[in-house]
N, C-alpha and C positions, 0 to 999 in steps of 0.2 A: 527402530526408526529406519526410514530408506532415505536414500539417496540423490541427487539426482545433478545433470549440469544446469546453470542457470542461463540459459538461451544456448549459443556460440560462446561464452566466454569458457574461459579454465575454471570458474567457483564452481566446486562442489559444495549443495545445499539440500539440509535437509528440508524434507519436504512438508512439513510445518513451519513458517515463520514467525516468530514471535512479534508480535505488533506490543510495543511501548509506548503508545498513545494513554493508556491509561497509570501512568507513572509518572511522577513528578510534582510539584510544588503545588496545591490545588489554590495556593494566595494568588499565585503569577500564570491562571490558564483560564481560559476557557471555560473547565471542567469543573465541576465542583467533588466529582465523586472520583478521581485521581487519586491515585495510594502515595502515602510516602516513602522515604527511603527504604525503609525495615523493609515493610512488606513486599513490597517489591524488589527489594534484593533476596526473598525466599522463593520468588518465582521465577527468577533469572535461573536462582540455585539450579532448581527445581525443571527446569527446560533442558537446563545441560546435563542432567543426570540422566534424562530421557531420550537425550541425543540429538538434542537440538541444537543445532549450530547455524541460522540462518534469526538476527535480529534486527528491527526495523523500527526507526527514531524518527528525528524532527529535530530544525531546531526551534520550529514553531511550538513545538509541544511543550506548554507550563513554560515558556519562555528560555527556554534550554536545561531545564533541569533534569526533563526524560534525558536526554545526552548525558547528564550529567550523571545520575543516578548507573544508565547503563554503564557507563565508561570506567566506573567506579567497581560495581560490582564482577566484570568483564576483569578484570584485572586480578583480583582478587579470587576468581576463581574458575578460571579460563587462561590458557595458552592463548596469546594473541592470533597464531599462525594455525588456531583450530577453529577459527571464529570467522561466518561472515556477518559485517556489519555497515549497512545503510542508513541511512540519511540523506535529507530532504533540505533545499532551500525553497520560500518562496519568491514572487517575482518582485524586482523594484519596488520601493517605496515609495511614495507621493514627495516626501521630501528627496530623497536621491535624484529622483528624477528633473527636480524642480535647479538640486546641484549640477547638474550634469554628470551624474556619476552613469558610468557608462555597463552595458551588462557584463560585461566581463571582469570590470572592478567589484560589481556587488558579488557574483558567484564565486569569487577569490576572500573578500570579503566573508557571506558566511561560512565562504566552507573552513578557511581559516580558524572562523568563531567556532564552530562546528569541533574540528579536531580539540581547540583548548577545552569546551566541554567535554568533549570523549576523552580526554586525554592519552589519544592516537597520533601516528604520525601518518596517516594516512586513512580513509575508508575504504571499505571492499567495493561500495554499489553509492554514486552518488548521484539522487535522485530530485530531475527538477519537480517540484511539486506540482505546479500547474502553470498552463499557457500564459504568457506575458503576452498580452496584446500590442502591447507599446513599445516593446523592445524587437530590432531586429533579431530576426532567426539565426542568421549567422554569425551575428555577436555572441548570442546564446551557445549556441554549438562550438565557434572558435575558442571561448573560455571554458568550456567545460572541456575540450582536448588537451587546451595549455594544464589545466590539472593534471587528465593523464596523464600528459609526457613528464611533468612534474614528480609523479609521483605519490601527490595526495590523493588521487581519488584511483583504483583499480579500473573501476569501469563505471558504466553511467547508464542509469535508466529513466523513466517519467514518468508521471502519475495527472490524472484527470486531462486527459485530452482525447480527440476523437482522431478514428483511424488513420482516416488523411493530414493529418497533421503530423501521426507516428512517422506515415511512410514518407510525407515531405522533407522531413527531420533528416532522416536516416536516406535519402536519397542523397540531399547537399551533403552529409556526409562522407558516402562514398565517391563523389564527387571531388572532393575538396580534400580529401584523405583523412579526415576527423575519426576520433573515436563514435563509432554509433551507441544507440540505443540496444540496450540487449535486453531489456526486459520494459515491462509495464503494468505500473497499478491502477488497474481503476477499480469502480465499484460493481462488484461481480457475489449473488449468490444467488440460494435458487427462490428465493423471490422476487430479487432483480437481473434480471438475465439480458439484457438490453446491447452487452458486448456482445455478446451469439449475433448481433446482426453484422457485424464487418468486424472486429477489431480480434476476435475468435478467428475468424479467418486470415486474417494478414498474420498475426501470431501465427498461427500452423505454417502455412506459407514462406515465413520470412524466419521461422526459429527465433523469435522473440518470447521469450518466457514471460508468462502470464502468473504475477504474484497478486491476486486481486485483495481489499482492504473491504472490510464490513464482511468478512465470509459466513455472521452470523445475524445478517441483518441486527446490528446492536443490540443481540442476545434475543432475538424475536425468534430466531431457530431452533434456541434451546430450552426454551419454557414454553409450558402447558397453558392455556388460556386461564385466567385467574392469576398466574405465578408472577411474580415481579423483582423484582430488584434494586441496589441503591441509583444501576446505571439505568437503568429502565426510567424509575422515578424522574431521573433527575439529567439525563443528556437530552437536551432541547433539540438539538443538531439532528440526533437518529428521527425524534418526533416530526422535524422538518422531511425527514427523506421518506419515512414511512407511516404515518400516518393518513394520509390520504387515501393509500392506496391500501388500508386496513379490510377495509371488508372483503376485497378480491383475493389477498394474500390469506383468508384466515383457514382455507379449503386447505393447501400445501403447508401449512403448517399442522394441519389436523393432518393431513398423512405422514407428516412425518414421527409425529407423536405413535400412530397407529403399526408404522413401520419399525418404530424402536422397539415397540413390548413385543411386536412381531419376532425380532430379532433379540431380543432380550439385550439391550442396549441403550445408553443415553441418545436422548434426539440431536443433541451434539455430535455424536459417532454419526449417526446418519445423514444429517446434513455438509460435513464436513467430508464424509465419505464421499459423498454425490460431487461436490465441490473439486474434491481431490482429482475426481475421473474426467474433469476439463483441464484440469489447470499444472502451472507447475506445483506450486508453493501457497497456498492461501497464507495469507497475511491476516493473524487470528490472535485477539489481546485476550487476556487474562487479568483481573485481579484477584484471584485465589490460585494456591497452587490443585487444586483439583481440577479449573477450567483447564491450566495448561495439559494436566493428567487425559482428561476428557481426548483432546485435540491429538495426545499423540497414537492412542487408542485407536481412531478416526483412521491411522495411516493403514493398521492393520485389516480393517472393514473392508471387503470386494462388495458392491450392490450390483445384481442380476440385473441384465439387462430389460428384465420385467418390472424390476424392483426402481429402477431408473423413470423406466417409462412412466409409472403408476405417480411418482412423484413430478415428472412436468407436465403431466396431460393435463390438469388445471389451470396450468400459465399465461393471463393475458398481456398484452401490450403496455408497457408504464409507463409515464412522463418522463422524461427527466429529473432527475433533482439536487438538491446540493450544491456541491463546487462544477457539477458540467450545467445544471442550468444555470449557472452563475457565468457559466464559460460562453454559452448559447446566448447569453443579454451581450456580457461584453463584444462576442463579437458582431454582434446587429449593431453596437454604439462604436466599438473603435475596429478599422478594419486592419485586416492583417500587415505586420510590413514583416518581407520577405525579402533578404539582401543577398545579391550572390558575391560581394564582396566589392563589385565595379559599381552596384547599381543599386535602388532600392527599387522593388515593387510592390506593389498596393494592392490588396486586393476590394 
């Protein structure tokens, strides 16, 4: 396994993160095809034997049970101070909001809930999930420092937002003397490459580490045409982000098929390979211990700069989709409010 920093902060992380989305209670998620505890405490095993020390939760995930399940097995068979571990709040509630509960009580609030799940006294990486339209920006950023200086959270990253929002973020920050942004997930692999337009560049630029989520387009990267699976079958969510865009995608996934027998390799190695040569960290779930085996494999893969080429020369332009076109309506219906602390503005 290698190493690496995670943007400007002090974590060293390896360079696989394990995504725990697919872990936890499948009565109380989303998911139907979520493992339970057992199995998923053999993959946790099974990443740290291989040198994985960089893990990635929710506490949206099965309703905090991923938390729950990680934080359990993390204990059990991890050193706290050899472990990075993240997690995610989402934005305000319809009801919070309607209390007046303000952003800075809700992100105290889950990260709070967050630790009793983990049962941590602190996270390594605490990551807002995605853009609150209706919450001021500097309430958001003012409560996520009062954590750092707290002590409960290390450091702070974000997930689904688009570039100029990072760099607004992380402006008012240095600004205002805030803990910034040091890292960011969005949806990055080599069927969706849609970050390559701006947010690949402010990362280089700004040394923000790039941990992207779906590194295997929801197992599209790793299976042959015909192949399937329980998560194939049965995650609605990937169906929504890639489906549409199936028939332009099916070229780059045939090379990478053709790339692996080339190479005498799974098309997980090869995709995750290509993955790895943009990014810091892909953020890459497992429900078997062989996919995690797969993934750390992948670290060791170099792909030629030919070999590189050969795989995006088919690449066309994608929509949106998911939680950034969901980001993209919200902000056509609510505009931005951006506070510097004396004032609000609107955009």
């Amino acid at each position: 396994m290698e190493y690496t920093a995670l943007g400007r902060s002090q974590l060293q992380v390896s360079r696989i993160c394990l995504g725990c989305m697919g872990f936890g209670d499948a009565g109380r998620g989303q998911h139907s095809w979520t493992l339970a505890e057992e199995p998923s405490r053999q993959i946790i095993r099974r990443a740290l034997e291989l040198g994985i020390n960089f893990f990635d939760t929710a506490i949206a995930y099965q309703s905090g049970t991923s938390e729950q399940y990680l934080g359990r097995a993390l204990r059990d068979y991890a050193r706290r101070d050899e472990v990075v571990v993240a997690t995610k709040f989402l934005p305000r509630t319809e009801e919070e909001i309607a209390a007046g509960v303000t952003g800075q009580e809700h992100i105290r609030r889950m990260l709070e809930q967050s630790l009793r799940n983990l049962g941590m006294d602190y996270v390594d990486l605490y990551i807002y999930h995605m853009w609150d339209y209706r919450t001021p920006l500097y309430d958001i950023m003012e409560g996520l420092n009062r954590m750092v200086k707290e002590g409960k959270a290390r450091y702070i990253g974000i997930s689904n937002c688009f570039a100029y929002q990072l760099a607004r973020a992380n402006g008012l920050a240095e600004r205002e003397g805030f803990a910034p942004f040091v890292s960011v997930q969005g949806h990055y692999n080599l069927i969706f490459r849609e970050e390559e337009r701006e947010m690949a560049k402010l990362c280089r630029e700004d040394q923000i580490a790039m941990t992207p989520y779906s590194a295997l387009a929801g197992g599209r990267l790793s299976k042959r045409p015909g192949e399937t699976s329980k998560r194939l079958a049965e995650d609605d969510y990937a169906r929504l982000k890639y489906d549409a865009a199936a028939g332009q995608d099916a070229q780059i996934i045939q090379r990478v098929a053709q790339l692996a027998d080339r190479r005498g390799v799974t098309m997980t190695e090869i995709a995750l390979a290509w993955l790895l040569g943009k990014v810091t960290a892909p953020v890459v779930g497992a429900t078997k211990p062989s996919h995690v085996e797969g993934a750390a494999r992948a670290v060791e893969l170099k792909l030629t700069p030919e070999e590189t080429a050969y795989l995006e020369e088919p690449y066309t332009p994608h929509r949106l989709v998911g939680v950034m076109a969901q980001n993209t309506e919200a902000a056509a219906a609510q505009p931005h409010v951006w506070s510097t602390g004396d004032q609000e503005i609107s955009e």
